[in-house]
C-alpha positions in Angstrom: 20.3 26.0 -1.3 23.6 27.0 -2.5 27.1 26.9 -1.2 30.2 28.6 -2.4 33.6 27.2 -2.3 35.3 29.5 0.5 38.6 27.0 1.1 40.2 24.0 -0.1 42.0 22.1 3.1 43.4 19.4 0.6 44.5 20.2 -2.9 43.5 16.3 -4.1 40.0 17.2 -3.9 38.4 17.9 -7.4 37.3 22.2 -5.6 40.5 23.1 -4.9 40.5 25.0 -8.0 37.2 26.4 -7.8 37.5 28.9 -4.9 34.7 31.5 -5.1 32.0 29.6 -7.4 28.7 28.3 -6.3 27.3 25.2 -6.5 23.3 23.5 -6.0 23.0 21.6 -2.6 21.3 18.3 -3.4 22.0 16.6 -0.2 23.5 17.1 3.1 25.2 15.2 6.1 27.2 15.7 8.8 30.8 17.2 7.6 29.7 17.7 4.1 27.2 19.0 1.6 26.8 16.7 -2.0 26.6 19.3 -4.7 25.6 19.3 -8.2 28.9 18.9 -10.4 30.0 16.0 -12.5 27.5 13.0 -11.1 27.0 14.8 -7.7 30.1 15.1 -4.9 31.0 15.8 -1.7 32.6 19.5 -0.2 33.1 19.5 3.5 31.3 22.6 5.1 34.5 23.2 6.5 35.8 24.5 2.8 32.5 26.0 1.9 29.5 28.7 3.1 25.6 28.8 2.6 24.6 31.4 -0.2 22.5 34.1 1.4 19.1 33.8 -0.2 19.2 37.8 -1.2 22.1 36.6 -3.2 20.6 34.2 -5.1 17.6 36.6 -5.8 19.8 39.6 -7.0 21.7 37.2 -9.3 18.9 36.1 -11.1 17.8 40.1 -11.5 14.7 39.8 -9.4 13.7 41.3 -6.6 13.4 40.1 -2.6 10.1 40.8 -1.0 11.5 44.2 0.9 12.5 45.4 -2.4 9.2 45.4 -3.6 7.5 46.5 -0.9 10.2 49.4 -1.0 9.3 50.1 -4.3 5.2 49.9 -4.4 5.6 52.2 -1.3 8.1 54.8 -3.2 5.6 54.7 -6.0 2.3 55.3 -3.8 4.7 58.4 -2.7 5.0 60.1 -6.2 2.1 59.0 -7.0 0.1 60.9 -4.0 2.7 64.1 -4.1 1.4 65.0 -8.0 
């Protein structure tokens, strides 16, 4: 899971200058998330929101399962109408 850096409620904490970029979730508890940057560390879930899957798909130029079923059904089409 990913989260991206939405807010920063406190301008001491080491985000506050990384509005918009995504970070690996590798742990999770109540008010906060413990991301992958510098040694693992903490961003409340106030300050942040859960990367969509589709996102993280379509960034990494591959395709979600819909897409493909979109396509193999868009090529059976052609495919039948020649």
């Amino acid at each position: 899971m990913k989260v991206r850096i939405i807010q920063c409620s406190n301008p001491s904490h080491w985000y506050a200058d990384k509005i918009g970029q995504e970070f690996e979730v590798k742990n999770e508890a109540n008010d906060f998330y413990i991301v992958n940057y510098d040694d693992n560390v903490c961003v409340y879930k106030k300050n942040c929101e859960i990367v969509p899957e589709e996102e993280i798909i379509q960034d990494k130029g591959l395709f979600t399962g819909q897409q493909l079923i979109d396509i193999a059904e868009r090529r059976s089409e052609e495919h039948t109408s020649e």
